[in-house]
C-alpha positions as CSV (number, residue, x, y, z in Angstrom):
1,X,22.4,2.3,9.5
2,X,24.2,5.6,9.5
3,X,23.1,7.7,12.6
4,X,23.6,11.2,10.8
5,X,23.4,12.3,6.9
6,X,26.7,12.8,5.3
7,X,27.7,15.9,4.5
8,X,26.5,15.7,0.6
9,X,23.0,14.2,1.9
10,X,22.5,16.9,4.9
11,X,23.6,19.7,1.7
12,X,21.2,17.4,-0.5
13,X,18.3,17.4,2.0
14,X,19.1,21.3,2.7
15,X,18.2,22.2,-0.8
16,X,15.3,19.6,-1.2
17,X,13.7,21.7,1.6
18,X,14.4,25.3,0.0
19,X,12.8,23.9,-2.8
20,X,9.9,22.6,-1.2
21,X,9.2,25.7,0.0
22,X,9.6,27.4,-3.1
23,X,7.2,25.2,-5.1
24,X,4.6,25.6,-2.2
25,X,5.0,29.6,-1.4
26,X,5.8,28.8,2.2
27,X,8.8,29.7,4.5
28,X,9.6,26.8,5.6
29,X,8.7,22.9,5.0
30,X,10.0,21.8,7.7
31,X,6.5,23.3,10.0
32,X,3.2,21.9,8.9
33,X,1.7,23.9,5.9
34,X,-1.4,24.0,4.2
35,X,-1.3,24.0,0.2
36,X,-3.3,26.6,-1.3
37,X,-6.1,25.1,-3.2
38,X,-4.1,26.2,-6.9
39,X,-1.5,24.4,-5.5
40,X,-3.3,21.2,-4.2
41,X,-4.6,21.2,-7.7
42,X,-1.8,21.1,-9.8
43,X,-0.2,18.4,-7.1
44,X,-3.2,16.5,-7.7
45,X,-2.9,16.1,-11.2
46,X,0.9,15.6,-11.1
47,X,-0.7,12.9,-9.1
48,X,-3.3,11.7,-11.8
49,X,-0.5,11.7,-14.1
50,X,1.3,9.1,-13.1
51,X,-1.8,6.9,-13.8
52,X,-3.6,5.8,-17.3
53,X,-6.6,4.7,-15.1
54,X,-6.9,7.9,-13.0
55,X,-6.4,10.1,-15.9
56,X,-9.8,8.3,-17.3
57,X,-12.3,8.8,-14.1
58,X,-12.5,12.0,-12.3
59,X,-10.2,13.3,-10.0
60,X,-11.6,16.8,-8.7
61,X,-11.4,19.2,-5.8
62,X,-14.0,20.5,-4.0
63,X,-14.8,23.0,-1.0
64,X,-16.9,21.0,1.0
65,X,-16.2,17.9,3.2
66,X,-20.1,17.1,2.9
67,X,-22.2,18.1,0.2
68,X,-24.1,17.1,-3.3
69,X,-22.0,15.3,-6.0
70,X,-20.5,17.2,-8.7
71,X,-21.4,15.4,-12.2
72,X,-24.6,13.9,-11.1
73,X,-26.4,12.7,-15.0
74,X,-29.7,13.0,-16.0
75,X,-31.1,9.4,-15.2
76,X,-33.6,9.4,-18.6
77,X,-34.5,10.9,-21.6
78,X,-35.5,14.2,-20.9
79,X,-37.5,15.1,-24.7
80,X,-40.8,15.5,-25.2
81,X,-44.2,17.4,-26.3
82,X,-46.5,19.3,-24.5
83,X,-49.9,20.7,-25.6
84,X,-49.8,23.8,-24.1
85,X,-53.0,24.6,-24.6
86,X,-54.5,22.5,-21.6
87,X,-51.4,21.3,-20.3
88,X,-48.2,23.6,-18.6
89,X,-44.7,22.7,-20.1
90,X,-43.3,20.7,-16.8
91,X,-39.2,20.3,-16.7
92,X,-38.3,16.6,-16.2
93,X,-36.6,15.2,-12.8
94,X,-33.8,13.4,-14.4
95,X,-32.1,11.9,-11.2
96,X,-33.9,9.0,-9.7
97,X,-32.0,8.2,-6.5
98,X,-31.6,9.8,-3.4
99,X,-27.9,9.2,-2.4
100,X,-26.7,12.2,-4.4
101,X,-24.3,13.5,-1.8
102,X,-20.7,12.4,-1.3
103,X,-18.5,12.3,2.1
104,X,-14.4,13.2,2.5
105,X,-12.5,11.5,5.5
106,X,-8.8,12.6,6.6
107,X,-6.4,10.7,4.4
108,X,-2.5,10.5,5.0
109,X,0.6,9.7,2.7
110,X,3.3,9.4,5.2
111,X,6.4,8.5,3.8
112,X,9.9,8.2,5.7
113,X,13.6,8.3,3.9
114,X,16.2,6.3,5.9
115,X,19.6,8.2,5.9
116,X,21.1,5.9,4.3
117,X,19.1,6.1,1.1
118,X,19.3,9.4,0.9
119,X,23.4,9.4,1.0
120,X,22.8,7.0,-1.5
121,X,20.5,9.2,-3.9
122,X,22.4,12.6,-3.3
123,X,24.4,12.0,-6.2
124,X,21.9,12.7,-8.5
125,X,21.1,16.6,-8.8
126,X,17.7,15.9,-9.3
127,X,17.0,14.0,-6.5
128,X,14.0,16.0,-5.6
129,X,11.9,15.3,-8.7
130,X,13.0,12.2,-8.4
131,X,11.6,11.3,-4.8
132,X,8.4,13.8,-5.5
133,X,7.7,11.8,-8.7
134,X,7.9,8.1,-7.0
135,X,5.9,9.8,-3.8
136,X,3.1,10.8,-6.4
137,X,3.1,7.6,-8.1
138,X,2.7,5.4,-5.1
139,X,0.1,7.8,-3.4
140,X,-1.9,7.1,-7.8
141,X,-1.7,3.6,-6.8
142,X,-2.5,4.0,-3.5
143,X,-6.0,5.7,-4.6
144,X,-6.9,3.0,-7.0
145,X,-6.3,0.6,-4.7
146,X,-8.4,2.1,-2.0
147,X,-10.9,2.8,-4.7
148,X,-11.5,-1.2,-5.3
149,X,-10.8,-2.6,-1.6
150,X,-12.0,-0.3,0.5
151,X,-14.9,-1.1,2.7
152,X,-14.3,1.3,5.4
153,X,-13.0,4.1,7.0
154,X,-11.3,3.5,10.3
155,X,-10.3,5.9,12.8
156,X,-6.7,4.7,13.1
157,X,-6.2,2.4,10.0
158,X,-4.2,-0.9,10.4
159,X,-1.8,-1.6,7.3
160,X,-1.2,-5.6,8.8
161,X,-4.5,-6.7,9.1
162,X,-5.7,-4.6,6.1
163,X,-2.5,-4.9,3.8
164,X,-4.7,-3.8,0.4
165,X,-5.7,-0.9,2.6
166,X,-9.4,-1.7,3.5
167,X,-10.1,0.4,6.3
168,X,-8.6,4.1,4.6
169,X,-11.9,4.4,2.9
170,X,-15.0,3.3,1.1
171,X,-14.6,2.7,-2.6
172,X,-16.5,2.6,-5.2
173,X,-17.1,-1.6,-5.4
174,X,-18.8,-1.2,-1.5
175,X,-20.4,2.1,-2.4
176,X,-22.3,-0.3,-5.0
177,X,-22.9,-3.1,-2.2
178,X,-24.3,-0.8,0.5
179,X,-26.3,1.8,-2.2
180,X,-27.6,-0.5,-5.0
181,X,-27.4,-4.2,-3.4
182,X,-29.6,-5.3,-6.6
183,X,-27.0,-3.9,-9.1
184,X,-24.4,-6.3,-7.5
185,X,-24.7,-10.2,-8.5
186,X,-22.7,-11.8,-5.3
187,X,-23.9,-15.6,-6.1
188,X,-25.6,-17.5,-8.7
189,X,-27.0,-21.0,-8.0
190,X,-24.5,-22.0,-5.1
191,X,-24.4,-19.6,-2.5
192,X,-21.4,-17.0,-2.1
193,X,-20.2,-17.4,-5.6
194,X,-21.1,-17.0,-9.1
195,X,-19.3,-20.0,-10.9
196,X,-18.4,-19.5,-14.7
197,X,-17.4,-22.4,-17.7
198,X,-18.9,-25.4,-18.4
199,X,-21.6,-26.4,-16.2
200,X,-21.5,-23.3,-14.5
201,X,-23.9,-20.4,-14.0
202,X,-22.3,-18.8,-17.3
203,X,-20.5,-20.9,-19.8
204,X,-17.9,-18.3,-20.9
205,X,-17.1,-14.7,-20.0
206,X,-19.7,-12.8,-22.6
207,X,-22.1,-13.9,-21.1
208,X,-21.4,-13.1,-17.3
209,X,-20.5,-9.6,-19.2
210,X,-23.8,-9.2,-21.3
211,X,-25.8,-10.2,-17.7
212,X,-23.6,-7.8,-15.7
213,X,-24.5,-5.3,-18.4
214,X,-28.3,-6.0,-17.8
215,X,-28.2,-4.5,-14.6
216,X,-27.9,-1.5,-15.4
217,X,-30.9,0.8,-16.1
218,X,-32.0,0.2,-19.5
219,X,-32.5,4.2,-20.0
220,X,-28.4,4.3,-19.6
221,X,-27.8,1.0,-20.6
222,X,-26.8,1.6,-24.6
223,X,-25.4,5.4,-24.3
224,X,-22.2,3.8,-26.2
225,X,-19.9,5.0,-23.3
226,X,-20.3,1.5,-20.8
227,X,-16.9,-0.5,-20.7
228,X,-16.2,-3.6,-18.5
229,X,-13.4,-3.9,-16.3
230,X,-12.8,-7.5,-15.5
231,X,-10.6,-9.2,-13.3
232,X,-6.9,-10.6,-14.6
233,X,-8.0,-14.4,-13.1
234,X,-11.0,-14.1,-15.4
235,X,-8.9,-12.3,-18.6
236,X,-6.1,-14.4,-17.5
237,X,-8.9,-18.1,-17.9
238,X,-10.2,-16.4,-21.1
239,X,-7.1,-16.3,-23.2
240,X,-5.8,-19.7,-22.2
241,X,-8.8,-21.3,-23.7
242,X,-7.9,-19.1,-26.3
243,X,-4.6,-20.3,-26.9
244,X,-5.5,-24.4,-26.2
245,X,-7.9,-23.7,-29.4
246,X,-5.9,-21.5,-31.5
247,X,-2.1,-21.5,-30.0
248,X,-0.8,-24.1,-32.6
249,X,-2.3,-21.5,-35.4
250,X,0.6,-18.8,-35.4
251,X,-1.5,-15.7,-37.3
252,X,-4.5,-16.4,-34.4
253,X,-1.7,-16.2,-31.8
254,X,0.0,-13.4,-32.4
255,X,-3.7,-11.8,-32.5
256,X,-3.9,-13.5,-29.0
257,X,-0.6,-11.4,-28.4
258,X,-2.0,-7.9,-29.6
259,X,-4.9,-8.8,-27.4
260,X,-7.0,-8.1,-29.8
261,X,-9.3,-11.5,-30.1
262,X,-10.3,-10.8,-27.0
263,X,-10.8,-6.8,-26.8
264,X,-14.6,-6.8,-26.3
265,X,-16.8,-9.3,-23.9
266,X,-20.4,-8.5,-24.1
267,X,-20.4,-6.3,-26.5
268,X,-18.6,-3.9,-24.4
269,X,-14.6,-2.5,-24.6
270,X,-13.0,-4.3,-21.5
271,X,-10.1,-3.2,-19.7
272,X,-7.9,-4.7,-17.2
273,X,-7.4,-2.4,-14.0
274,X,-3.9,-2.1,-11.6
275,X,-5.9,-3.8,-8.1
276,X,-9.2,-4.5,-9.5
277,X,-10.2,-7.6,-7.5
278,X,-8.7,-10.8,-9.7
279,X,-12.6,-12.4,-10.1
280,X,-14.8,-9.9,-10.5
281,X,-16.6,-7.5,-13.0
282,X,-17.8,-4.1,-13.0
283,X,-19.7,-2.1,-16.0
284,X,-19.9,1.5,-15.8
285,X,-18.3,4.6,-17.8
286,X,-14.9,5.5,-16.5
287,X,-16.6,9.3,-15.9
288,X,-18.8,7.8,-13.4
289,X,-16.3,7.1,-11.3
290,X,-15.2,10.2,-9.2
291,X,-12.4,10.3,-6.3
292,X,-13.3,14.0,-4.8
293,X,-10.4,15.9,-2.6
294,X,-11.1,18.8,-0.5
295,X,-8.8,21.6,-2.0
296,X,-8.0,23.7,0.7
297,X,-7.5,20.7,3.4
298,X,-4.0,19.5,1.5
299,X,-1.4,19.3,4.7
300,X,2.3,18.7,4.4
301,X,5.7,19.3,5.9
302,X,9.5,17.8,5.4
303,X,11.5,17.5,8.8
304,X,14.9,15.8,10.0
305,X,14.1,13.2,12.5
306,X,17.5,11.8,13.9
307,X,15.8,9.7,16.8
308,X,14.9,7.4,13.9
309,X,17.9,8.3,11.5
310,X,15.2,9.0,9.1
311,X,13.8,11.9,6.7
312,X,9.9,12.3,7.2
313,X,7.4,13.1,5.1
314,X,4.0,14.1,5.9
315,X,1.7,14.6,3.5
316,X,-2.7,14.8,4.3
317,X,-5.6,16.0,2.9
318,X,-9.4,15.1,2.8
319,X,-10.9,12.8,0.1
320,X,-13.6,10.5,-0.7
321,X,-15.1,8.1,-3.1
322,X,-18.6,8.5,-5.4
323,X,-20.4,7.0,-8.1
324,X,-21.9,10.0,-9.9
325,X,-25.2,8.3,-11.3
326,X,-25.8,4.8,-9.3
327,X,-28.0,3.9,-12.0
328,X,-25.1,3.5,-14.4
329,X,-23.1,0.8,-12.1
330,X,-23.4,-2.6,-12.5
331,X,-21.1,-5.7,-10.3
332,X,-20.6,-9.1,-10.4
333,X,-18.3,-10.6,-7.8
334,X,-16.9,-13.6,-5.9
335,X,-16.9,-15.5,-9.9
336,X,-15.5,-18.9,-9.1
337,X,-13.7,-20.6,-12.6
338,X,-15.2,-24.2,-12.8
């Protein structure tokens, strides 16, 4: 590995850090910064961008590391009649659980450039959207992934042990298990797993959808907005049986093809998620699922580290995980194919 950036790269690195600190309205990148909160905002949805699944929940800044939730729903109907001759007109509580506040914890998006690849990459003259684009995508993925695997938030995370990084944060699937343990369906008749096919505790995938469905509260239950996302072992089971029936039939599998045979389960739209977990199912609304980012804690700076012939990139901010409305969140998990 080269021990210093060639001349073109150390030019090339020169003027990703002028403009750096151009986009940001800062001095210099190479000293820690902090984004203003317009800023942060329009890096957090060059962020969302890069994501078809992010661009469909809420991705939001706020001011406070602690506080209530931003689109908490009205839990019921809310329309009436009141005689108001013997009786006062009395304005409907419309959110029926408690945990209505959310929680941010310190996130970072280190990234380092070896010399070498950026020698490599100085040819192109847009090298820096380039490497800001594929930092923003991976730090999209990185969200979603927390989003569905997280069950913690560690004080010093461990990528080994907790490759599908478990321990940045709490996501939304253990948000459901620790908040609304009887909106998640863990095991049917054997314990630890819900088994589905023939002989199993659902025959076929509607109808672990349509019971999934059912535990949702039934004054949300047909606003016409649920979906299901469903896990790519499940999908995956689904359209083979598909094609054992039908493959031999070309019109029926092209239709396979276009997905569009299998489009609905339950009744419901269902969609296939980047790092949802492979045999499970969730029904919500994609705008009850919320990642919140504090706006003014966005942290970053660009410096030259030659001890480990390496460009760093340090990038932080504060963010968390909410279900706006509880009530509208519904899981199945640990689904075993029989």
């Amino acid at each position: 590995m080269a021990q210093s950036l060639s001349a073109y790269g150390a030019k090339m690195f020169a003027q990703m850090q002028l403009d750096i600190a151009e986009n940001y309205g800062v001095e210099l990148a190479s000293k820690m910064f902090s984004v203003e909160p317009t800023i942060a905002q329009e890096l957090n949805e060059a962020i969302t961008a890069k994501s078809d699944f992010l661009q469909r929940i809420n991705v939001i800044g706020v001011s406070e590391i602690k506080g209530q939730k931003v689109f908490l729903g009205v839990s019921g109907p809310v329309t009436g009649r009141t005689n108001t001759k013997t009786t006062d007109r009395e304005a409907k509580d419309g959110s029926a659980l408690d945990e209505n506040t959310y929680e941010l914890f310190s996130t970072e998006s280190d990234v380092s450039l070896p010399y070498a690849k950026i020698d490599a990459w100085a040819k192109f003259p847009d090298f820096h959207q380039k490497y800001s684009a594929a930092v923003q995508k991976q730090i999209a993925l990185d969200r979603i992934m927390i989003g569905f695997h997280g069950t913690s938030a560690a004080t010093q995370t461990d990528i080994v042990a907790h490759p599908m990084l478990q321990d940045v944060n709490k996501g939304w699937l253990q948000i459901a298990r620790e908040q609304i343990p009887q909106q998640v369906m863990a095991q049917g008749l054997t314990a630890g797993k819900v088994t589905l096919g023939e002989g199993g505790d659902y025959a076929n995938l509607d109808a672990l959808v349509h019971d999934t469905k059912q535990m949702v509260d039934e004054r949300l239950r047909d606003g016409g907005d649920l979906i299901a996302i469903i896990g790519s072992d499940l999908l995956a089971a689904d359209k083979a049986k598909l094609y054992a029936k039908q493959g031999d039939v070309p019109t029926e599998k092209e239709r396979i093809e276009d997905a569009q045979v299998i489009a609905t389960y339950g009744g419901l739209p269902s969609f296939s998620v980047p790092f949802f977990p492979v045999n499970g199912v969730v029904v919500t609304s994609f705008d009850n699922l919320s990642i919140y980012f504090q706006d003014s804690s966005w942290r970053k700076q660009t410096i030259d580290n030659p001890k480990r012939s390496r460009v760093e990139d340090y990038n932080s901010r504060n963010e968390g995980y909410v279900i706006e409305q509880l009530e509208k969140f519904a899981m199945t998990e640990n689904v075993e194919l029989v």
